[in-house]
C-alpha positions in Angstrom: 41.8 23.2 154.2 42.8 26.0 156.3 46.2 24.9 157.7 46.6 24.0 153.6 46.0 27.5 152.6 47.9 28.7 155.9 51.1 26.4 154.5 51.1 27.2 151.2 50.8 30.8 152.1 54.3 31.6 152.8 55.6 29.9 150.2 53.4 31.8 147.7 54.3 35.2 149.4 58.1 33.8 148.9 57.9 33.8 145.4 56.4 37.2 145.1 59.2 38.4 146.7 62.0 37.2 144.8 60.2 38.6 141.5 60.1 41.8 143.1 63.8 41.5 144.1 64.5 41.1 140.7 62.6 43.4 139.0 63.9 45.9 141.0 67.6 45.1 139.8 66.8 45.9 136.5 69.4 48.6 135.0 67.0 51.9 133.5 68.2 54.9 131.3 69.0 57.3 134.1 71.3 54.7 136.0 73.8 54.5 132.7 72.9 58.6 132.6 74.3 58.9 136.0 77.1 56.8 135.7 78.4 58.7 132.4 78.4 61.7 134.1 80.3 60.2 136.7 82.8 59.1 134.2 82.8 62.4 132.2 83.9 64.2 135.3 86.3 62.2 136.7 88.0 62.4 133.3 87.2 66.1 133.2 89.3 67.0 136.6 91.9 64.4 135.5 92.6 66.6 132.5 92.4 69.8 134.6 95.2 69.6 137.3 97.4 67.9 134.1 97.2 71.0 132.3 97.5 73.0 135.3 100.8 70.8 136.5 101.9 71.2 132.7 101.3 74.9 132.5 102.6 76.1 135.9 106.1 73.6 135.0 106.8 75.7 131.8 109.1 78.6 131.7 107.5 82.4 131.5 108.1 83.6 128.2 109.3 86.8 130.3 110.7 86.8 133.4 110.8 90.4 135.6 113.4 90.4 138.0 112.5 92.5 141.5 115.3 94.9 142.2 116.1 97.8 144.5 117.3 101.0 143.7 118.7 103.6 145.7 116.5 106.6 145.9 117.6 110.0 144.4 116.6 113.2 145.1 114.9 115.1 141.5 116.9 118.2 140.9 115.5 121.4 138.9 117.4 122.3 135.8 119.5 125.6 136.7 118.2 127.2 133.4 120.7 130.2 134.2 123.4 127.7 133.4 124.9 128.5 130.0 125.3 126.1 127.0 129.0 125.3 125.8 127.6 123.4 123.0 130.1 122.9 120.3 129.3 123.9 117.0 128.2 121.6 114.8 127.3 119.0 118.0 124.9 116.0 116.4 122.1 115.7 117.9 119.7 112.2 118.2 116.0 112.6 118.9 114.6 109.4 120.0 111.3 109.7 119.4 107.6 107.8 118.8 106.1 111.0 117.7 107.5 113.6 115.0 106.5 115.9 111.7 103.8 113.7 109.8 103.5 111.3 112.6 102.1 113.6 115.8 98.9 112.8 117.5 100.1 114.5 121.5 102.0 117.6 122.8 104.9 115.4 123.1 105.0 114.9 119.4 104.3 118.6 118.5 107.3 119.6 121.3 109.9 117.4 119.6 108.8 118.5 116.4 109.4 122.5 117.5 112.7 121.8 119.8 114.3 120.2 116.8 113.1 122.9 114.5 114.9 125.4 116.4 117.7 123.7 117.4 118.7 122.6 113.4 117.8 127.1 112.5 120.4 127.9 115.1 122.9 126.4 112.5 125.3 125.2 116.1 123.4 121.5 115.9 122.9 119.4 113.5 119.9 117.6 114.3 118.7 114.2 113.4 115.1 112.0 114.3 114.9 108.2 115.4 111.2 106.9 115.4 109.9 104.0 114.4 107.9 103.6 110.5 104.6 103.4 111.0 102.4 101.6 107.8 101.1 105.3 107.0 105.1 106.7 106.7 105.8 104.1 104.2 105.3 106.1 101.2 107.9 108.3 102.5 110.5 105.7 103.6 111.9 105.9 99.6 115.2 105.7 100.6 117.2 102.3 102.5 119.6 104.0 105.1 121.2 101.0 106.8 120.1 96.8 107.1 120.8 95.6 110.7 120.3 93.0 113.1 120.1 92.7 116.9 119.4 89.3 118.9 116.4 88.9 121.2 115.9 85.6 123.7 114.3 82.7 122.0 111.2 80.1 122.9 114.2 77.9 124.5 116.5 78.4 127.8 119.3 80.6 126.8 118.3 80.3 123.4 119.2 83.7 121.4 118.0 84.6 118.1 118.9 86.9 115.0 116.4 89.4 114.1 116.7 91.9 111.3 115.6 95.1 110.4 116.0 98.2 108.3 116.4 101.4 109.1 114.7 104.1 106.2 115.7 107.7 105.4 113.5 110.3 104.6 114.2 114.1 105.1 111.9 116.5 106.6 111.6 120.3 105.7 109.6 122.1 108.1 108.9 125.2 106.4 108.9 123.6 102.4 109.9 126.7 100.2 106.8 127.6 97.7 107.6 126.2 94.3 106.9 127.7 91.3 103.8 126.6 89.1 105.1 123.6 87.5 105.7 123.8 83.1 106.4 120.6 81.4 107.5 120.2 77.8 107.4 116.4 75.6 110.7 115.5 75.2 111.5 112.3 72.9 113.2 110.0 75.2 114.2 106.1 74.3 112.3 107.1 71.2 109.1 107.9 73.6 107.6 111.0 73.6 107.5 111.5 77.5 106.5 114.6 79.2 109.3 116.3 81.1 108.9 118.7 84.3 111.0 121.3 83.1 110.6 124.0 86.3 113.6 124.2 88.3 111.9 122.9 91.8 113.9 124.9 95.0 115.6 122.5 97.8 115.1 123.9 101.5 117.6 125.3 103.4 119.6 123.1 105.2 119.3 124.7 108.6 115.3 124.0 107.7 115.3 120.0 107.0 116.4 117.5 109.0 117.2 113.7 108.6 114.6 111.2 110.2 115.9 107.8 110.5 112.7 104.9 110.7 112.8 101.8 112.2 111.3 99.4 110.3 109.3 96.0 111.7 111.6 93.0 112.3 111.5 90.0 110.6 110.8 87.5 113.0 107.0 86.9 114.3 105.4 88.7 116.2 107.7 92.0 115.5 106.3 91.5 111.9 103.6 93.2 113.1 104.7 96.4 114.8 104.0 99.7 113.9 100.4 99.2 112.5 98.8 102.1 112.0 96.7 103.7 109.1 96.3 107.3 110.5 98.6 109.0 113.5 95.7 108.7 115.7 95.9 104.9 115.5 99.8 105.3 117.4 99.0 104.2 120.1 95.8 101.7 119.8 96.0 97.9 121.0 97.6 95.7 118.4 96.0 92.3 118.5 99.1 90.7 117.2 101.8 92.2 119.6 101.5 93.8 122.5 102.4 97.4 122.8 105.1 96.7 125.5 107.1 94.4 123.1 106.7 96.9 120.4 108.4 99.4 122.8 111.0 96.7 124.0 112.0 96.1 120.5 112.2 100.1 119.1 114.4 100.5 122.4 116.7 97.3 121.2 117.0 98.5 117.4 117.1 102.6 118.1 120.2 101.4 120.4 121.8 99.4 117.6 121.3 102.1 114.8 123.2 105.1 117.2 125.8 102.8 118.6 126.3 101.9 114.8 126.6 105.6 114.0 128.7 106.9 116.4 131.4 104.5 115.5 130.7 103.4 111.9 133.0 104.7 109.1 132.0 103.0 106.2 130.1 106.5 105.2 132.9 108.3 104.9 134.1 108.9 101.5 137.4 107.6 100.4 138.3 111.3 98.2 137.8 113.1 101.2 140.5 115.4 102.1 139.8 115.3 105.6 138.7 112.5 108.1 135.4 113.3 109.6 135.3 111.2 112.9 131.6 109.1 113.0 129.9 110.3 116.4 127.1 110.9 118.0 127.1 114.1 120.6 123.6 113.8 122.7 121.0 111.6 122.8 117.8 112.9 123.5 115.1 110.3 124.6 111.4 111.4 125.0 108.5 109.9 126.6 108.5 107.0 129.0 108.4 104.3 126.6 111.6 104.8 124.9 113.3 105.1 128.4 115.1 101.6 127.9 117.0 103.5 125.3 119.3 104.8 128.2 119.7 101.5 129.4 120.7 99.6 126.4 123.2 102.8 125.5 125.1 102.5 128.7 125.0 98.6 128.4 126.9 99.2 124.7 128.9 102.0 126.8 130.2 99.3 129.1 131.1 97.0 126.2 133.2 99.9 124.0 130.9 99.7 121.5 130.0 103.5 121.6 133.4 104.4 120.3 135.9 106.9 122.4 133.3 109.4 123.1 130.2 108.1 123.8 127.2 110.6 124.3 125.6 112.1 126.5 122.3 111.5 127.2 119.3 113.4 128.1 115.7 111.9 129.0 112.2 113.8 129.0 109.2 112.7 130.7 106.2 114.8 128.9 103.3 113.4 130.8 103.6 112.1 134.2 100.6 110.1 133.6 102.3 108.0 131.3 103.7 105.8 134.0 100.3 104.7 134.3 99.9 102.7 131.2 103.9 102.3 129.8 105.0 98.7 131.0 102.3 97.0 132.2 102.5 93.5 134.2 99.3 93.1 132.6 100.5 93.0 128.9 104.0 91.2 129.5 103.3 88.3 131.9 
């Protein structure tokens, strides 16, 4: 009996074993848990160094070339020097700031160096800024349609953008009108009320012509220039950067005096003497509008500035401004 039990022992203690195995086989919940998250990350980093491979293959939308330039020495300005300005010499302030449109010192320094240069009566004096949303109820009057190119999505792909350039003129000390009559006059059989008080123009040595640069028509420069008040000049525009805003001003202002110093079409065709189109001195301010210069001497190179091209003078208001005016930041 006991060798029995001792034989049949193992045997039984066999089968135990195998159940055991197989129980222990069995699949649960958190198995199939931890192989979908093995899944889910593989396929996770998969997708990762694709769309880094994809991303770091395509081209920069703007590419900044590293250059070297000699150094040169700043020089004062010899104000003992005497001015051999000619009389009647034009004069182009390129400007972001000016008259209803001021928020800094820069603005209120264009504004007073243009108001005493048009009351000498030796300068004729002109403004080129861009139109901000809050100028367009001033900008009554179409000056000039245009259109410059600027680089596409595409390798050497190059675009047509246009814009329009607006006239108003400004009056800096507006002569005091008298108190306004009207009378009903029956016009087109309407009885219409009629402003019959003879309302005084300025001086001309007191108002001078500001030409505004509209928005282009091609997104994102749709967008530029938003701002309701002149202390919203210079706030963050979610929909273009500020930097491409200045890039494109720079672009247009360039193509609006290159365009004036040699177009004749204003001239008119009774007039006994030919006035020759030109443009004398052009005055950039602020660090922001320096690519002005640039794009000038680039149309200078190609002839397109007509047989005297002008001269051109830059002011840097506030040395600070270098700190915030072309960020890598905002064009990468």
């Amino acid at each position: 009996m006991t060798e029995t039990e001792e034989l049949s022992s193992p045997v039984s203690n066999s089968s135990f074993n195998t159940k055991s195995i197989k129980g222990n086989k069995k699949w649960h919940w958190w198995n199939f848990l931890s192989v979908l998250i093995i899944l889910l990350v593989f396929f996770e980093t998969v997708i990762l160094f694709t769309s880094y491979s994809w991303l770091h293959g395509e081209r920069p939308l703007v590419t900044i070339v590293k250059r070297q330039y000699p150094i040169t020495k700043y020089t004062h300005l010899d104000t003992n020097l005497q001015s051999n300005l000619e009389k009647g010499t034009r004069i182009y302030h390129v400007t972001k700031e000016f008259g209803p449109a001021v928020l800094s010192d820069m603005g209120r320094y264009v504004t007073g160096l243009a108001a005493a240069q048009q009351a000498s009566g030796s300068t004729k004096v002109a403004i080129v800024m861009p139109l901000y949303s809050f100028m367009r109820k001033l900008a009554t009057k179409t000056e000039l349609e245009m259109m410059i190119e600027v680089r596409g999505k595409r390798p050497g792909q190059n675009l047509a953008m246009e814009f329009r350039v607006f006239r108003m003129d400004h009056a800096f000390n507006p002569p005091v009108q008298a108190p306004s009559k009207y009378e009903w006059q029956m016009i087109n059989n309407i009885n219409t009320s009629v402003l019959i008080t003879p309302q005084r123009a300025p001086a001309p040595t007191d108002v001078v012509p500001v030409y505004m640069i509209s928005p282009g028509n091609k997104r994102p420069f749709t967008q530029s220039f938003k701002s309701r008040t002149p202390n919203d000049l210079y706030n963050e525009n979610p929909y273009i950067s500020q930097e491409w805003q200045d890039q494109y001003f720079a672009k247009a202002a360039a193509a609006f005096l290159a365009h004036k110093a040699t177009a004749t079409d204003e001239e008119s065709i009774f007039a006994p003497i030919r006035i020759v189109p030109r443009v004398d001195v052009v005055h950039i301010h602020g660090v922001s509008n320096a690519y002005v210069a640039k794009y000038l001497l680039d149309k200078k190179e190609a002839d397109d500035l007509g047989p005297r091209p002008p001269a051109i003078i830059y002011t840097m208001h506030d040395t600070d401004e270098l700190k915030y005016a072309n960020t890598f930041r905002s064009v990468r």
